[in-house]
C-alpha positions as CSV (number, residue, x, y, z in Angstrom):
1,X,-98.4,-80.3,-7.3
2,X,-98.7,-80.8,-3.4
3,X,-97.7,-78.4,-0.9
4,X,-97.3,-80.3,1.8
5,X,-94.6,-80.4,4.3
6,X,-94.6,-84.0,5.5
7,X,-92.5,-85.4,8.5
8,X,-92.0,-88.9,8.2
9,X,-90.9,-90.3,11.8
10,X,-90.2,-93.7,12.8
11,X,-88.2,-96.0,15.2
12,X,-86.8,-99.2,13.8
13,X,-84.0,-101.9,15.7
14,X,-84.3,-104.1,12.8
15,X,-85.5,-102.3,9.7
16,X,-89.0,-102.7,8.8
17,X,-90.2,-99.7,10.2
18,X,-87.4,-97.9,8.4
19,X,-88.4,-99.9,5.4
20,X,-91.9,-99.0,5.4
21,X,-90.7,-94.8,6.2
22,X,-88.6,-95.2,3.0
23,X,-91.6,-96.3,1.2
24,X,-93.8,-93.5,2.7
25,X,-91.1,-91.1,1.5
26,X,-90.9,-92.2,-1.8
27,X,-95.0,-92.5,-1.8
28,X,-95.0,-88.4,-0.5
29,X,-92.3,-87.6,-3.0
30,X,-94.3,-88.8,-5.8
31,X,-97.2,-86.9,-4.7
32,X,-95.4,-83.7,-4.7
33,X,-94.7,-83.4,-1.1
34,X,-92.0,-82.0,0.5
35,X,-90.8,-85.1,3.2
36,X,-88.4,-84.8,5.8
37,X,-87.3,-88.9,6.5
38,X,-86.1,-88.8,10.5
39,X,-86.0,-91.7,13.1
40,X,-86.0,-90.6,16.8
41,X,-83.5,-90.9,19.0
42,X,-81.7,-93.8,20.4
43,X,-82.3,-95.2,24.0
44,X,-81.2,-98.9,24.3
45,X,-77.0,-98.1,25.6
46,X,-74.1,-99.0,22.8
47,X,-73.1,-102.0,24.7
48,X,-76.5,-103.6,24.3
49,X,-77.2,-103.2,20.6
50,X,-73.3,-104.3,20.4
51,X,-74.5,-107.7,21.6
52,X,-76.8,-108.0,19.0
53,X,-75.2,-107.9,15.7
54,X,-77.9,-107.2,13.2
55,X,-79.0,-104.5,15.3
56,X,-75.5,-103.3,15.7
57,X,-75.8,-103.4,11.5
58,X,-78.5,-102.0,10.8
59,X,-77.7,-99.1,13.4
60,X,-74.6,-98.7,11.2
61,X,-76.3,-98.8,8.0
62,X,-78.9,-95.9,8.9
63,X,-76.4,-93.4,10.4
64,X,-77.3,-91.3,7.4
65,X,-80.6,-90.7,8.5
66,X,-81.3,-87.6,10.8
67,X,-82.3,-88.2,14.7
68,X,-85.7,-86.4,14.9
69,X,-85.9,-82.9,16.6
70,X,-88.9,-80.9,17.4
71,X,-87.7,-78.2,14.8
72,X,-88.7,-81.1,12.4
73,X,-92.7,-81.0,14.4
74,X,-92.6,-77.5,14.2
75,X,-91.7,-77.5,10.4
76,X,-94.5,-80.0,9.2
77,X,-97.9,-80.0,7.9
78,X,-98.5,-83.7,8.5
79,X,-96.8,-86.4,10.3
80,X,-96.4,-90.5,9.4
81,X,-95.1,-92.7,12.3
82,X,-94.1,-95.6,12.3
83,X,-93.4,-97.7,14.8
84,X,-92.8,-101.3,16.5
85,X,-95.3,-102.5,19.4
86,X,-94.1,-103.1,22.7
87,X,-96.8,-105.1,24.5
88,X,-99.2,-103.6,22.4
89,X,-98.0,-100.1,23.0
90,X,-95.7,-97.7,21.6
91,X,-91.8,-98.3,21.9
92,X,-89.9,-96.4,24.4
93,X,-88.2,-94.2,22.0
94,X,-90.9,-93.3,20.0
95,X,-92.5,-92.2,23.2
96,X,-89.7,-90.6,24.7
97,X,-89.9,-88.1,21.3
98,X,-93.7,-87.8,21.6
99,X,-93.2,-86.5,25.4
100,X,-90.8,-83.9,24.8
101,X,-93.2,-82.3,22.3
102,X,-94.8,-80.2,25.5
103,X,-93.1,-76.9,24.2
104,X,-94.8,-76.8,21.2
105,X,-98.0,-78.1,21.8
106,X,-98.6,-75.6,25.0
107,X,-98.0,-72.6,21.7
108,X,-100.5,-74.9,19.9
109,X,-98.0,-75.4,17.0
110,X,-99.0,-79.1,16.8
111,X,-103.1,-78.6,16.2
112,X,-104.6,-79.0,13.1
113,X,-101.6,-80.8,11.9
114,X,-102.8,-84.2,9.4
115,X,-101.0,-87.3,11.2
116,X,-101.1,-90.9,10.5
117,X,-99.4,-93.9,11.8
118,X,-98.0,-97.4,10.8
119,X,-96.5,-99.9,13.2
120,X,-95.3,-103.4,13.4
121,X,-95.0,-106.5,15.5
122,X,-93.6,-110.0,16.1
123,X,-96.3,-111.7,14.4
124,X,-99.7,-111.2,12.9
125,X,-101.3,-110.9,16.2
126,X,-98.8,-109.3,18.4
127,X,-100.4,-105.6,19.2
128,X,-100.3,-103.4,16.2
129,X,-103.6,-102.6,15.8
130,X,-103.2,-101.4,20.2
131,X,-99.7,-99.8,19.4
132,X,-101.7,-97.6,16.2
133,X,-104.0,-96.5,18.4
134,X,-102.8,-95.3,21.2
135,X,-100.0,-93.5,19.3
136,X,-103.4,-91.8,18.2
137,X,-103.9,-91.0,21.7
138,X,-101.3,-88.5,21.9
139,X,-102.4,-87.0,18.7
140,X,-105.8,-85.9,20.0
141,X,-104.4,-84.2,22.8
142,X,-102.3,-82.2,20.3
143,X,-105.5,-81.8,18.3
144,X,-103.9,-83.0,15.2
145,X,-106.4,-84.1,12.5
146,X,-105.9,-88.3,12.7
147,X,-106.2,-89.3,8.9
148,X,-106.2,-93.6,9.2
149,X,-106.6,-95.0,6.0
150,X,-109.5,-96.8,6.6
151,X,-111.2,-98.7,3.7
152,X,-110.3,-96.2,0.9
153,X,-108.0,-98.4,-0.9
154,X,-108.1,-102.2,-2.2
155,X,-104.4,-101.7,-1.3
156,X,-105.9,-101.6,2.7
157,X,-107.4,-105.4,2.3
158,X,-104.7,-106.7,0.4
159,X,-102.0,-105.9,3.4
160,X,-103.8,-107.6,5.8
161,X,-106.8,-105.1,6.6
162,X,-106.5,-102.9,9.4
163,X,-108.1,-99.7,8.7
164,X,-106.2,-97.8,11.9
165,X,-102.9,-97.7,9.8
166,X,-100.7,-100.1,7.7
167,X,-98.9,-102.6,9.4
168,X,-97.3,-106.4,9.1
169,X,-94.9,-108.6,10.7
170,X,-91.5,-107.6,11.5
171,X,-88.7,-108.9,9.3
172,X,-85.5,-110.3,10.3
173,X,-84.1,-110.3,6.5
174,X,-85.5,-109.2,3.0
175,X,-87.8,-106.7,1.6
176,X,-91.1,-105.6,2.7
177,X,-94.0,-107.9,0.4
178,X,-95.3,-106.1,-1.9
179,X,-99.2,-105.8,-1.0
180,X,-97.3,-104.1,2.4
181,X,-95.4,-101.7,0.2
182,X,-98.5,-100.5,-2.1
183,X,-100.8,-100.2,1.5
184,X,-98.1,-98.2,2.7
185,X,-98.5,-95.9,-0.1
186,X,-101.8,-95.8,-0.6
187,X,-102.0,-94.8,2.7
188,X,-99.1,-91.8,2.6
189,X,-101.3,-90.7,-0.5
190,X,-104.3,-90.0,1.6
191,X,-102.4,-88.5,4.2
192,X,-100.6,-86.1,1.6
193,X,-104.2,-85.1,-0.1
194,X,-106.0,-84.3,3.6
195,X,-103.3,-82.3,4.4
196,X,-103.6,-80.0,1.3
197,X,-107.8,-80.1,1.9
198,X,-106.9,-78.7,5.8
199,X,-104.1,-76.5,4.6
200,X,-106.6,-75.2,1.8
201,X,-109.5,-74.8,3.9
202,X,-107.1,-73.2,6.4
203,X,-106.9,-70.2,3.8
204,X,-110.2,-69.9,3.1
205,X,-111.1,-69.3,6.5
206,X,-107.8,-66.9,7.1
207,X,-108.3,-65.0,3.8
């Protein structure tokens, strides 16, 4: 039985990131984790994603899901983003969440923290493999522990093959395939196990 705390943060406009956070969730779940599912705040203005009605839907359908807070950074063991590209880097809101982090890494609450990272894009060359790693970025100057998935898993070549994190093309309708949804958790599973190998290592050195 795990004992890890796992945040689970993404940004989606048109729900395959929050598709592939659900199936991190349920992946963490089954591994005994404790997961908090959040997606970070909101930038683009009401009458914009009004304009767009499948964005305006899927905003509505995912009000249930708690905006992100650093309370949720400070609470965590590890972290799994996931997240669209933008030009092949991060999207705004994502980024906007990461940057207001500054409280809690200058007490060094984010350090030694297990993180990963998914993302999508447009097409099977549009920037994913940029947008996972310089998400990454960030996450060394927090001195988190970066945990990609590499080539651990069949589940890694099946999806498509990047070793930096699980990610695929954005979908405009429909379900997530389902070499996606088994990389995904194949990849939440190593996450979850690293994080109980630094939490236990942790004690060792404390005790």
């Amino acid at each position: 039985m795990s004992n890890v705390k796992l945040a689970v943060v993404y940004y989606s406009a048109s729900g395959t990131n929050h598709k592939m956070a659900v199936a991190a969730t349920e992946a963490a779940q089954e591994a005994g984790a404790e997961v908090r599912l959040r997606q970070v705040p909101e930038l683009a203005p009401p009458d914009a994603i009004a304009k767009n009605p499948k964005w305006q839907a899927f905003r509505e359908a995912t009000r249930h899901v708690p905006d992100a807070t650093l309370a949720d950074l400070d609470w965590a063991d590890a972290y799994l983003f996931s997240v669209p590209t933008r030009f092949g880097n991060v999207a705004a809101q994502m980024k906007q969440f990461l940057d207001t982090a500054g409280p809690l890494w200058g007490q060094g609450k984010l350090a030694n923290k297990a993180v990963s990272a998914m993302a999508t894009a447009g097409n099977p060359h549009g920037g994913q493999e940029a947008t996972i790693l310089a998400l990454y970025n960030t996450m060394y100057h927090w001195g988190a522990v970066v945990v990609a998935p590499g080539y651990t898993d069949p589940a890694v070549y099946a999806a498509g093959g990047n070793p930096y994190g699980t990610s695929t093309v954005g979908l405009t309708d429909g379900e997530l395939p389902g070499a996606v949804v088994e990389a995904v958790k194949a990849q939440t599973r190593r996450l979850v196990t690293v994080a109980q190998w630094v939490s236990a290592g942790r004690a060792l050195v404390t005790a």
